[in-house]
C-alpha positions in Angstrom: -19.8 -10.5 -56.2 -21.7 -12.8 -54.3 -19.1 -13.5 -52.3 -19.1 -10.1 -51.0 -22.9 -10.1 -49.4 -21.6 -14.0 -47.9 -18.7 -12.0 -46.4 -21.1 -9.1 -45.1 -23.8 -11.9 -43.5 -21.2 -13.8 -42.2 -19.3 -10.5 -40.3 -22.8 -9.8 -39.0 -23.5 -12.8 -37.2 -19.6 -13.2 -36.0 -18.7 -12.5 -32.5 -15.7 -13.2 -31.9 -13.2 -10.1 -32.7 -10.4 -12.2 -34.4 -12.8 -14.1 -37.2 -14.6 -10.5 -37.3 -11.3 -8.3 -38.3 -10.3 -11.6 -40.6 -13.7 -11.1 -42.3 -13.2 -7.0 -42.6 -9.7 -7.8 -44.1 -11.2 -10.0 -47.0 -14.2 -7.4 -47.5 -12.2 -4.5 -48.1 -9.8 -6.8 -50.0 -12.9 -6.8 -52.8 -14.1 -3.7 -52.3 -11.4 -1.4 -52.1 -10.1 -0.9 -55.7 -13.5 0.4 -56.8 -14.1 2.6 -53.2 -10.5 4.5 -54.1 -11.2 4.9 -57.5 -13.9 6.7 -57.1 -12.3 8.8 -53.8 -9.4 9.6 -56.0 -11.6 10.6 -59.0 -13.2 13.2 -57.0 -10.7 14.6 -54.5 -7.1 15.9 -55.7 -4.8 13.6 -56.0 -2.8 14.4 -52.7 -6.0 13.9 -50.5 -6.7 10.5 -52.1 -5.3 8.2 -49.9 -6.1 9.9 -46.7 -10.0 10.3 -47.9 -9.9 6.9 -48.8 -9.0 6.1 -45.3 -11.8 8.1 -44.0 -14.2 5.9 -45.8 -12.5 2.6 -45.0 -12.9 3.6 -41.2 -16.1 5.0 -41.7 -17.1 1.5 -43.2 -15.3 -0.6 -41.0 -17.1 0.8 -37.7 -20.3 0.8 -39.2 -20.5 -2.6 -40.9 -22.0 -4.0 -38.3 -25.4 -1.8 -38.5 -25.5 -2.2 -42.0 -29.6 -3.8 -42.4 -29.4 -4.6 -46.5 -29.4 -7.7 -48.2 -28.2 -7.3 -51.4 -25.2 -6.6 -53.1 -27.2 -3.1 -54.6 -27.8 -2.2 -50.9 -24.6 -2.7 -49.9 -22.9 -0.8 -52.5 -25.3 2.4 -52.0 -24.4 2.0 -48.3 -20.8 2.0 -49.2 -21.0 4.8 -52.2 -23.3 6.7 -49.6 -20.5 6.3 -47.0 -17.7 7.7 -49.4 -20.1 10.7 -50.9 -20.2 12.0 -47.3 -16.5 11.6 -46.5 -15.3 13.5 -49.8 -17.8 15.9 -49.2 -16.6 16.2 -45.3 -13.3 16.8 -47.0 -13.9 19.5 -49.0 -15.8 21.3 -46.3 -12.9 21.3 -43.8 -10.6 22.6 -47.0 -13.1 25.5 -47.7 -12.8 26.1 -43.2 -8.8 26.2 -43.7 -9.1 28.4 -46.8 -11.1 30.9 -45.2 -9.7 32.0 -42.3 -9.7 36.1 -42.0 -6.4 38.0 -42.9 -4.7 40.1 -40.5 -5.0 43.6 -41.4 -0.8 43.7 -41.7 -0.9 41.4 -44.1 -3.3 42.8 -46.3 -1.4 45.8 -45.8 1.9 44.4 -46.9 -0.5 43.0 -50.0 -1.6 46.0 -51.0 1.6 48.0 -51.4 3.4 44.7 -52.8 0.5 44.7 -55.6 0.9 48.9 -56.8 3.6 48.3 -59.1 2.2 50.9 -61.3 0.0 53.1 -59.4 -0.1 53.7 -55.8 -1.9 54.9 -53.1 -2.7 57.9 -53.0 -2.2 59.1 -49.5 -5.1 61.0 -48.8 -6.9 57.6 -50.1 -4.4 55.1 -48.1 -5.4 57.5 -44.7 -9.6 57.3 -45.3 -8.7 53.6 -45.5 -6.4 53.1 -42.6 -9.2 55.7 -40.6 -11.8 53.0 -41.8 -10.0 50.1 -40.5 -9.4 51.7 -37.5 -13.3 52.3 -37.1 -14.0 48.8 -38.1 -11.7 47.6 -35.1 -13.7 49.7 -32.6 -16.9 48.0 -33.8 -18.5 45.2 -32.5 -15.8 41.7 -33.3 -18.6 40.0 -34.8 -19.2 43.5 -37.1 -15.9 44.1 -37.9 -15.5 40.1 -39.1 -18.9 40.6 -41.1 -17.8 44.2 -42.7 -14.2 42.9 -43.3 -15.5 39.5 -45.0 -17.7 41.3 -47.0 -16.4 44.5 -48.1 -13.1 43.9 -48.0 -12.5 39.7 -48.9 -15.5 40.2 -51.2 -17.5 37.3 -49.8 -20.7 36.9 -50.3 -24.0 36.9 -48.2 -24.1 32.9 -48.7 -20.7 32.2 -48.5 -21.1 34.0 -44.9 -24.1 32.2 -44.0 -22.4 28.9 -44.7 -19.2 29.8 -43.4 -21.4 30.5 -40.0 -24.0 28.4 -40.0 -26.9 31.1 -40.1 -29.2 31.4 -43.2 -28.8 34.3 -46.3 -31.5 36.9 -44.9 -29.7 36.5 -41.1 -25.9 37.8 -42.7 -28.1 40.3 -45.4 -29.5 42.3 -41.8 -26.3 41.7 -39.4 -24.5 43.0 -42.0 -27.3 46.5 -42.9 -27.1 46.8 -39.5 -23.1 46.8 -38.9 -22.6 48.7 -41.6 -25.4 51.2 -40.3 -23.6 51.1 -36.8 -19.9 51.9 -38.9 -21.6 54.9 -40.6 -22.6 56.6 -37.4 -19.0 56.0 -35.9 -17.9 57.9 -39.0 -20.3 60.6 -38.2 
């Protein structure tokens, strides 16, 4: 393990690009078993190897600034390095798994789900007239009602999802549904 923190000094003080990438090689040579263990004991298995990467890159172009001097610093750095890539990770999965559904498709949900019990169509119109109004509303309204209402997401998961705080998406969303009442009305 020692040799590791000679390695890190020795990148540190290097110049020269061909000694420097020489010295990277032999680094992550040591500490890449124990960095993708512990990427592929938190992520799913199919997003090991490319999180893995992430950190490897994230390490490699940052090496240089690294300021500790022990081989405790250097792993934090390194575990501190991978903790924000798996967690980058999993933030861009929950973007890609919340994008909106198009009205047709939820739709085309719905009656594929009534095996039993349909619509009744005097329900099925008030929700089609309710869409309809939603539609006309503000965009950022109609995202907010539909999201919450309709997805069944929460006020936090909304705040998160667009960067405001809980109390912001509690009163946009009040007001939009306020604003869909009177356009019922």
């Amino acid at each position: 393990m020692a040799e590791i923190m000679k390695l890190v000094r020795t990148y540190r003080m290097t110049t020269a690009l061909d000694q420097r990438l020489s010295l990277a090689e032999e680094l992550f040579r040591l500490i890449a078993p124990e960095l993708r263990f512990y990427a592929f004991s938190a992520v799913p298995p199919d997003a090991g190897d490319d999180v893995s990467q992430e950190i490897f890159k994230a390490i490699a172009t940052s090496l240089k600034r690294f300021a500790g001097d022990t081989l405790g610093e250097f792993w934090a750095w390194c575990y501190r390095i991978a903790r924000n890539k798996i967690s980058d990770h999993f933030r861009k999965q929950s973007a890609d798994r919340l994008q909106p559904m198009p009205p047709e498709e939820l739709w085309r949900l719905i009656d594929g789900s009534q095996q039993q019990s349909r619509l009744v169509p005097a329900d099925r119109l008030d929700l089609e007239y309710a869409m309809q109004l939603l539609r006309r509303s503000r965009p950022d309204c109609y995202d907010l009602l539909w999201k919450h209402f309709v997805i069944g997401l929460a006020y936090a998961e909304i705040a998160s999802e667009q960067n405001l705080n809980y109390d912001n998406v509690r009163i946009k969303l009040a007001r939009c549904l306020d604003e869909a009442q009177s356009l019922i009305s």
